[in-house]
C-alpha positions in Angstrom: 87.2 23.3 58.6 85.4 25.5 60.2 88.3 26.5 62.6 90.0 27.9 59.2 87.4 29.5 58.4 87.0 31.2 61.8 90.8 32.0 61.3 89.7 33.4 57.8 87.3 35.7 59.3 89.6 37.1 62.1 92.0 37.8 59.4 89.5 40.0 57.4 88.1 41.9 60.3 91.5 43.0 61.9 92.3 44.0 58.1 89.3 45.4 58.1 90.0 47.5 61.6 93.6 48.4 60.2 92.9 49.7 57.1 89.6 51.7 57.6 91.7 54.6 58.6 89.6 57.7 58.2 92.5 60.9 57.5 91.8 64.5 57.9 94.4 67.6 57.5 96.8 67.4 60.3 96.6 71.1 60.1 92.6 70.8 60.8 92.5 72.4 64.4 89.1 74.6 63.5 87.0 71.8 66.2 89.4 70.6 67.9 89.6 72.3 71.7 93.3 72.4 73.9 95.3 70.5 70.6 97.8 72.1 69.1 100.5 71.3 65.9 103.8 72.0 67.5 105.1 74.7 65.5 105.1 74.0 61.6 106.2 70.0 62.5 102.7 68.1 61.1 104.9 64.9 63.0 104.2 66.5 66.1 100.2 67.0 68.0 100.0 68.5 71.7 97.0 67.9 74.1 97.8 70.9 76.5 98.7 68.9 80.4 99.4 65.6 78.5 102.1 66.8 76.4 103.0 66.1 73.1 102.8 63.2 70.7 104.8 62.2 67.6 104.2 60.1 64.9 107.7 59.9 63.2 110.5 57.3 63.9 110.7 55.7 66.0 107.0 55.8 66.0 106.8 55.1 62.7 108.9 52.1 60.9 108.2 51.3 57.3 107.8 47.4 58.3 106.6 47.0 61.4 103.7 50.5 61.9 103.6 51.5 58.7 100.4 53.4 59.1 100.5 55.7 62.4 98.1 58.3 63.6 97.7 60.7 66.1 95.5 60.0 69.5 92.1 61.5 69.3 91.4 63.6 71.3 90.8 63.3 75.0 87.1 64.5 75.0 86.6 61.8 72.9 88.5 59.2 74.3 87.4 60.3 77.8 88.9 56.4 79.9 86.6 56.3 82.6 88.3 54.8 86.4 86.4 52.5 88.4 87.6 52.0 92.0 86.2 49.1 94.1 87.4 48.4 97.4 86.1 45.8 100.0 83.8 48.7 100.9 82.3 48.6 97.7 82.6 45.5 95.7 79.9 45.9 93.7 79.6 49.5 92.9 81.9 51.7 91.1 83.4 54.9 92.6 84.8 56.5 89.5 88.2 59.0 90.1 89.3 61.6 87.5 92.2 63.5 88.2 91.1 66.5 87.0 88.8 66.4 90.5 91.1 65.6 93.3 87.8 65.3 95.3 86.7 62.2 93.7 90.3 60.5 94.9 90.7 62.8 98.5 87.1 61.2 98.9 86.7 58.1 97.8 87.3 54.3 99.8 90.8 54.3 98.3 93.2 53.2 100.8 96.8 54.6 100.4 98.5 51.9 102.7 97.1 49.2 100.8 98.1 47.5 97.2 96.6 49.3 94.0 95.8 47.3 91.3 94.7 48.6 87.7 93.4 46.1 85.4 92.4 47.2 81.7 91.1 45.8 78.5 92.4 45.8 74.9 90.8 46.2 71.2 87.0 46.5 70.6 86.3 46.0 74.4 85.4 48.1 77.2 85.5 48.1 81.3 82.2 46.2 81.7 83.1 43.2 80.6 82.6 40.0 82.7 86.5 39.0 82.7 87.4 42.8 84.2 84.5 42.1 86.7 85.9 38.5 88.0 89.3 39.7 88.0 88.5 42.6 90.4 86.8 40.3 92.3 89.1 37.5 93.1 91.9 40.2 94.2 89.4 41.7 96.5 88.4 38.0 97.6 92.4 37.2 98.6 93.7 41.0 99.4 92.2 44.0 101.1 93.3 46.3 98.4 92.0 48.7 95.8 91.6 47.8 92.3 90.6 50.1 89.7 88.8 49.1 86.0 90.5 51.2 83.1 87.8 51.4 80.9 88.8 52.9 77.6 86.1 51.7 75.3 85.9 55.3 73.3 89.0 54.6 72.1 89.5 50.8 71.5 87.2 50.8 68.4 88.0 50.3 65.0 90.6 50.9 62.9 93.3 49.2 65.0 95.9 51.7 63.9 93.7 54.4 65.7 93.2 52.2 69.3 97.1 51.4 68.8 97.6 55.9 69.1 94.8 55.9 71.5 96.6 54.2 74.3 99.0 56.4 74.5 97.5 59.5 75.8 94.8 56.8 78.3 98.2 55.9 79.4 99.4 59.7 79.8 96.0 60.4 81.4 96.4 57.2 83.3 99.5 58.3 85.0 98.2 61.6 85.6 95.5 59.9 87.8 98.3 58.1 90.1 100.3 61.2 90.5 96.9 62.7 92.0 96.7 59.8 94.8 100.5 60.5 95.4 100.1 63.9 96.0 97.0 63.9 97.9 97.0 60.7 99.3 100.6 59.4 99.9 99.9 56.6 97.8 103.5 54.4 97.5 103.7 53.4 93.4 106.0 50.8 94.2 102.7 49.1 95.2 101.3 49.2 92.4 100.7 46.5 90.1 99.0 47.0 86.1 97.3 44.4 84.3 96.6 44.6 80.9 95.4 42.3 78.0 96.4 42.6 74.5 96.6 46.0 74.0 96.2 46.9 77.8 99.4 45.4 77.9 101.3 48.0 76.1 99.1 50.7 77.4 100.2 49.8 81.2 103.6 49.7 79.4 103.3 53.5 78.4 101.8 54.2 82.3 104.8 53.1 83.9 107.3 54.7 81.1 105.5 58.3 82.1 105.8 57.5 85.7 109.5 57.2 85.4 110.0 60.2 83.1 107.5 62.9 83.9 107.4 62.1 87.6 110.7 60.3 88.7 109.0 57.2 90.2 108.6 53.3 89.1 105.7 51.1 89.7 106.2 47.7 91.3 104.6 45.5 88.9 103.0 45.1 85.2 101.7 42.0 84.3 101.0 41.7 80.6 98.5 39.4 79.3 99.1 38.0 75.3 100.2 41.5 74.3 99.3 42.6 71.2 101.7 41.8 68.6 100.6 43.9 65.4 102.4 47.4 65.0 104.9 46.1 68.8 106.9 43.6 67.7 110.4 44.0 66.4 109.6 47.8 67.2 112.2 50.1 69.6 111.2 49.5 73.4 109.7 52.8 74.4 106.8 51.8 71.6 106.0 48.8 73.5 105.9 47.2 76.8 109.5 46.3 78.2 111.6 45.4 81.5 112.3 48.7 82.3 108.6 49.8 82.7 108.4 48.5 86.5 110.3 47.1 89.1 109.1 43.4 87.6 107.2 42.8 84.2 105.5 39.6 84.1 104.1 38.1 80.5 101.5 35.1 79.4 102.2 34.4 75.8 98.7 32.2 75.0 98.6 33.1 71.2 101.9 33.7 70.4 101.6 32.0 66.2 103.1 34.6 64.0 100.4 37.3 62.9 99.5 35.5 59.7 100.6 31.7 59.5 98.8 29.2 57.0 95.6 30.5 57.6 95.6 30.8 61.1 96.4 34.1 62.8 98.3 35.3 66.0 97.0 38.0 68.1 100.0 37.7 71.0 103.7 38.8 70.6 106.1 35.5 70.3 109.5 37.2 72.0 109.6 37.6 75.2 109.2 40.9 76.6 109.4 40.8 80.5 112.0 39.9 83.4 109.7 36.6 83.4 107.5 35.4 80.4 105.5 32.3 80.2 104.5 30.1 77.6 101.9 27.8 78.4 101.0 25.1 76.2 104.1 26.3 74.1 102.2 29.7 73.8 100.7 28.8 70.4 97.8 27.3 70.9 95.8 26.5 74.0 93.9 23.2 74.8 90.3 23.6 74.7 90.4 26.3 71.7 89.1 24.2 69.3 85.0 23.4 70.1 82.1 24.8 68.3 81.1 28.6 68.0 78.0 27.8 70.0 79.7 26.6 72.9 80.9 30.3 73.2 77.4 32.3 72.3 76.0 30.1 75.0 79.5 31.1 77.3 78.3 34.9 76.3 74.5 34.9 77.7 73.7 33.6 74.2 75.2 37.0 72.4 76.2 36.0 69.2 78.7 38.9 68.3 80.4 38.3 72.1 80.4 34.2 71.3 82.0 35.1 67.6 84.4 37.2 69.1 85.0 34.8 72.0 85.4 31.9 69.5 87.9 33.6 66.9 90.5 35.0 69.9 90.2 31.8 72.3 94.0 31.2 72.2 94.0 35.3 72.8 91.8 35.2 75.6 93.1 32.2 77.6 95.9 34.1 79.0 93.5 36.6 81.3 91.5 33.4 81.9 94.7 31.4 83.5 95.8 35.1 85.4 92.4 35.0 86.9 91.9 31.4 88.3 96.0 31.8 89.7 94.8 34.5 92.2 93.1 32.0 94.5 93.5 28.8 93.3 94.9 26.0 95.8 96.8 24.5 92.7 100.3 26.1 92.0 100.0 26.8 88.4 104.2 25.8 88.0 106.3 26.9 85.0 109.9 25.6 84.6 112.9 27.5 82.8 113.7 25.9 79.3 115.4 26.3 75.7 112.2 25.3 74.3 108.7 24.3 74.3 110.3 20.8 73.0 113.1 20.3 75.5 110.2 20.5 78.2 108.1 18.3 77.0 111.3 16.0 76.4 111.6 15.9 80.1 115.1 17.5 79.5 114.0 20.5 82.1 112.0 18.7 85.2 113.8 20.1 88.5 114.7 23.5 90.0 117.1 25.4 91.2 118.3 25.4 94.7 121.2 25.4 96.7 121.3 21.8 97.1 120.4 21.7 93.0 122.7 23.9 91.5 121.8 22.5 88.0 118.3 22.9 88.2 116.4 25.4 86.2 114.5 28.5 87.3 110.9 27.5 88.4 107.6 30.0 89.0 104.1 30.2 89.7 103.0 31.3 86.2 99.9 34.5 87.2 100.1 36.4 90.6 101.9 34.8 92.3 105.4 35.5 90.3 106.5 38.2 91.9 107.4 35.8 95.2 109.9 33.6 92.1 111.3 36.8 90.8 112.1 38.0 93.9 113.9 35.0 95.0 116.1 34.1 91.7 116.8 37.9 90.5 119.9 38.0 91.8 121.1 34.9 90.1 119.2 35.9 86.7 120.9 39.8 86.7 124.8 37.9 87.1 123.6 36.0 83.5 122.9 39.6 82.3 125.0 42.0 79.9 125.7 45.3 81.8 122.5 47.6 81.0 120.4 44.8 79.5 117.1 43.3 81.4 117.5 39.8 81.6 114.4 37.5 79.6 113.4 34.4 81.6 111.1 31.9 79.4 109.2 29.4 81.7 106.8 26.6 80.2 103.7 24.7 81.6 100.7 22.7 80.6 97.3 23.7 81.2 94.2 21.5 81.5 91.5 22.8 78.3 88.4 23.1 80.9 88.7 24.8 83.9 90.5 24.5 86.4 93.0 25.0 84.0 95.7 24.2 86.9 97.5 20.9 86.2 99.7 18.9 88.3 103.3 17.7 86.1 104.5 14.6 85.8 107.8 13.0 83.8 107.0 9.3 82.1 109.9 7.4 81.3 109.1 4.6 79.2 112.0 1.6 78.4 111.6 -1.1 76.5 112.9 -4.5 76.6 116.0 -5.4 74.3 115.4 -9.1 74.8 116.0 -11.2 72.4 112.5 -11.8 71.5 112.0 -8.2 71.2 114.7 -7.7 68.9 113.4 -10.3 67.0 110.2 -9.2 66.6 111.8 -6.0 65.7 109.8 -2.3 66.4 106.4 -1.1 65.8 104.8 1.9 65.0 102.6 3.3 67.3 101.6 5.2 70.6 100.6 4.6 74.2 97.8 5.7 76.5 98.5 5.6 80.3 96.5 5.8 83.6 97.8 6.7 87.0 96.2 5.5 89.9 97.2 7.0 93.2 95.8 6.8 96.8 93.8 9.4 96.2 92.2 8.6 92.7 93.5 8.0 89.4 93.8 10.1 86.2 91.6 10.0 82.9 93.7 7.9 80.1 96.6 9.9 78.8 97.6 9.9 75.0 101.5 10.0 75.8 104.8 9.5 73.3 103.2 10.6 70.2 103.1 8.3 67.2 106.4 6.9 66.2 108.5 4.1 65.2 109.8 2.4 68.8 112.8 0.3 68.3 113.6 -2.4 70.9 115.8 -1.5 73.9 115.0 2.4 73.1 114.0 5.1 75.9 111.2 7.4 75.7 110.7 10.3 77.9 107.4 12.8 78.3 106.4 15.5 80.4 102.3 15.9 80.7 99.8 17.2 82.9 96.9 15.7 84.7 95.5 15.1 87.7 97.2 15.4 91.3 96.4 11.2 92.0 98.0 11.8 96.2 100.7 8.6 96.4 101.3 7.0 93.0 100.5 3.0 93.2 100.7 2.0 89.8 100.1 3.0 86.3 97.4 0.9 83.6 99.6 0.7 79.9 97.8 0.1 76.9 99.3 0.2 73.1 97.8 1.0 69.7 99.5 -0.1 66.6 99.3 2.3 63.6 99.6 0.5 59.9 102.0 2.7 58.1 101.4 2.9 53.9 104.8 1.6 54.0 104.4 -2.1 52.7 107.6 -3.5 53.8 106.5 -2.3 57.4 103.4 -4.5 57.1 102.9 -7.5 59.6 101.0 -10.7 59.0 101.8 -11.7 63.0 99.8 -9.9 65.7 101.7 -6.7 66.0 103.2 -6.4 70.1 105.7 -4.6 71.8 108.1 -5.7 74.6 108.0 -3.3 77.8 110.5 -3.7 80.6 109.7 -0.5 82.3 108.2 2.4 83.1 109.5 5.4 85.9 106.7 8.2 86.8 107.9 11.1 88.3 106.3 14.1 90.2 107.2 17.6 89.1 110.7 18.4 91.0 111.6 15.1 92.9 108.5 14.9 94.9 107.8 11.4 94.1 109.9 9.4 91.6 108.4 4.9 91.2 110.0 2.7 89.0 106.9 0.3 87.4 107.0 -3.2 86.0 104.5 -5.5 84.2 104.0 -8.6 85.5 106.1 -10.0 83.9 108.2 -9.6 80.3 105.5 -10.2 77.7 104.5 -9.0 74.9 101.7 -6.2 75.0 99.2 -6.7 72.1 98.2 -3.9 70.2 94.6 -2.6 71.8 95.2 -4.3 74.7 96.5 -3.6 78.6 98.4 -4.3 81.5 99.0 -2.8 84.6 102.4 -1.5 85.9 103.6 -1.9 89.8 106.5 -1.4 91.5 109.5 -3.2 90.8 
């Protein structure tokens, strides 16, 4: 209930932030320093060195951005750039580019990898997740990471923070032409991070790279972008393939913007060379607790808790980038039709030269590149001339953290005796435990609720945790009464296993289980499986 309502409240603030759109004269320049009108076109604004901005098609589309403004202006935006380096972790040295001095002299390191990681709506660069980000890339490479922190301009109304990136972007790529110039700093080294909005604003940075300065950046990772006013819009208005040498997405909140009373922050279609869904991309495990347990998450700040409780699914997807920098878990994502099909177990091993049929498989989070790299060749022959090709990859996350989860495939037969077939099917589901050498998993609610027919096969992919050698597997059943009559029992209601094969994610370990023998498994009850 009160998940709705939560969902109710999002849905009134983000209305809220899009329609409180404060208009003045677009020919109002009387306080307004180094912005011009170009001409007698009120479509068109200029900001002197940042150029000029338009607010017609294909900026502007009747469905999709119906309202559309101009970027304030830069004074008042004024994105502020944070550089830490393993020199100084903990302390900012900010760069403008307007002061070549504060790049010339700063720890930057030209030779090394440059990483810019930036926020989205309503936030700005001293939040905690910026803070943990930049420190786990400093904590697994000597580089230099710089914090966009745009907070001037990411306030409310939405439509405004939606023009707003625009020119941070501009200003952005301003900034990286400075340590090229002065510094020899090689773009193709660079890699962007943005959430939500951030997304589409590192989108713009790499688009003005290309145009204004004839370079591309190596890498934009997007994190849930921001679906309002991009989706279904031209490609220059959002973030796309051709912005970097590789585009990486995490679609965590991917539900259409308004859906039954629950609302989706993130874009649905994929956007990058590589784009993964975890969870399905909907909805994330671990998204549904109590609004306290996020005040108390947020130093006991109730307006960060409510925020952090309304955008969970939003915010998972720079929570899973973070913990894939150093984690010791490979945070796998196979290729697949659909969310479905995967966990059908119809897409369970990859491609290689000695598995030709296999399906593209990824780290999902930093480590991608290392997957693209490797299967680009074979993804670009799939491709229509001039098109970027889309790659959609699905995983399972855990709803605590670690959030890393290690795959398996349950294959679940049962018996087509003849006492099974005449006891006929049940309606139920089944819980299962793995027990390893190592240790054995929590129980596992696997093959949802259902009719199961005698002699009929079952197959699931889940996630749990990584047991070492797999010795055997503890079954148990629960009946459901259906408010069908006819399907009512006045026997004990059991079912009739013969077997059960568990399989590790891409033919690392595949065991064929038996019970003890063919019984029947009471409803409520267990037995455990061994090997055959």
């Amino acid at each position: 209930m009160f998940n709705s309502t939560g969902n109710l409240l999002l849905q009134t603030m983000l209305y809220l932030a899009q329609t409180e759109n404060i208009t003045f004269p677009l020919n109002y320049t009387a306080q307004v320093n180094n912005v011009t009108l170009e001409g007698d076109n009120v479509e068109v604004k200029c900001y002197g060195e940042y150029g000029c901005f338009s607010v017609a098609g294909p900026w502007y589309d009747e469905s999709s951005r119906p309202v559309n403004m101009f970027p304030e202006r830069p004074e008042k935006i004024a994105p502020k750039y944070c550089l830490n380096t393993r020199s100084n972790r903990n302390t900012c040295q900010y760069l403008d580019h307007k002061n070549p001095d504060t790049v010339i002299l700063s720890n930057l390191i030209p030779s090394m990898p440059t990483y810019f990681i930036t926020h989205g709506f309503l936030e700005g660069g001293d939040r905690p997740w910026l803070k943990e980000i930049s420190r786990q890339i400093l904590r697994r490479y000597d580089s230099n990471v710089i914090i966009i922190d745009w907070e001037r301009g990411s306030g409310s109304p939405y439509t405004q923070a939606v023009a707003n990136i625009r020119l941070v972007g501009r200003i952005t790529a301003h900034l990286i032409n400075v340590m090229r110039t002065e510094l020899g700093l090689n773009v193709a080294n660079i890699h962007l991070i943005g959430h939500s909005l951030g997304s589409h604003l590192c989108g713009y940075v790499g688009s003005i790279m290309q145009t204004n300065y004839g370079v591309t950046v190596g890498r934009i990772s997007g994190l849930d972008p921001a679906e309002p006013h991009f989706s279904q819009t031209d490609p220059i208005i959002r973030l796309d393939p051709s912005d970097a040498m590789y585009v990486d997405i995490i679609h965590t909140d991917s539900k259409p913007f308004i859906k039954g009373g629950e609302l989706g922050l993130g874009m649905s279609s994929p956007i990058g060379h590589m784009d993964f869904y975890p969870n399905g991309g909907e909805k994330q495990p671990g998204c549904n607790h109590g609004m306290m347990k996020y005040i108390n998450r947020e130093n006991g700040s109730f307006y960060q808790g409510m925020r952090r409780f309304l955008a969970c699914d939003h915010v998972r997807a720079h929570e899973y980038f973070n913990e894939s920098i150093n984690t010791q878990c490979n945070f796998v994502a196979i290729e697949c039709d659909s969310y479905e099909e995967f966990l059908n177990g119809e897409c369970f091993s990859c491609l290689s030269e000695s598995n030709p049929e296999g399906k593209i498989c990824a780290e999902m989070g930093m480590r991608s590149l290392g997957h693209w790299k490797k299967f680009a060749h074979i993804i670009s022959s799939f491709s229509e001339p001039n098109t970027f090709p889309h790659v959609k990859l699905y995983t399972i996350t855990n709803p605590e953290q670690p959030f890393c989860t290690y795959l398996y495939r349950a294959t679940l037969n049962l018996a087509n005796s003849q006492e099974s077939k005449d006891h006929g099917g049940e309606v139920g589901n089944f819980l299962i435990q793995i027990e390893g050498t190592n240790s054995r998993t929590k129980l596992i609610n696997v093959f949802q609720e259902k009719h199961y027919k005698p002699g009929s096969v079952h197959r699931q992919v889940f996630g749990s945790s990584n047991v070492g050698t797999i010795k055997s597997v503890l079954l148990i059943w629960n009946h459901s009464t259906t408010i069908n009559i006819l399907t009512w029992r006045f026997e004990a209601p059991v079912i009739y296993v013969e077997s059960m094969t568990i399989e590790t994610f891409n033919g690392g370990q595949k065991l064929k289980l038996c019970p003890p023998k063919l019984i029947a498994l009471e409803a409520g009850l267990s037995f455990r499986m061994v090997p055959c």
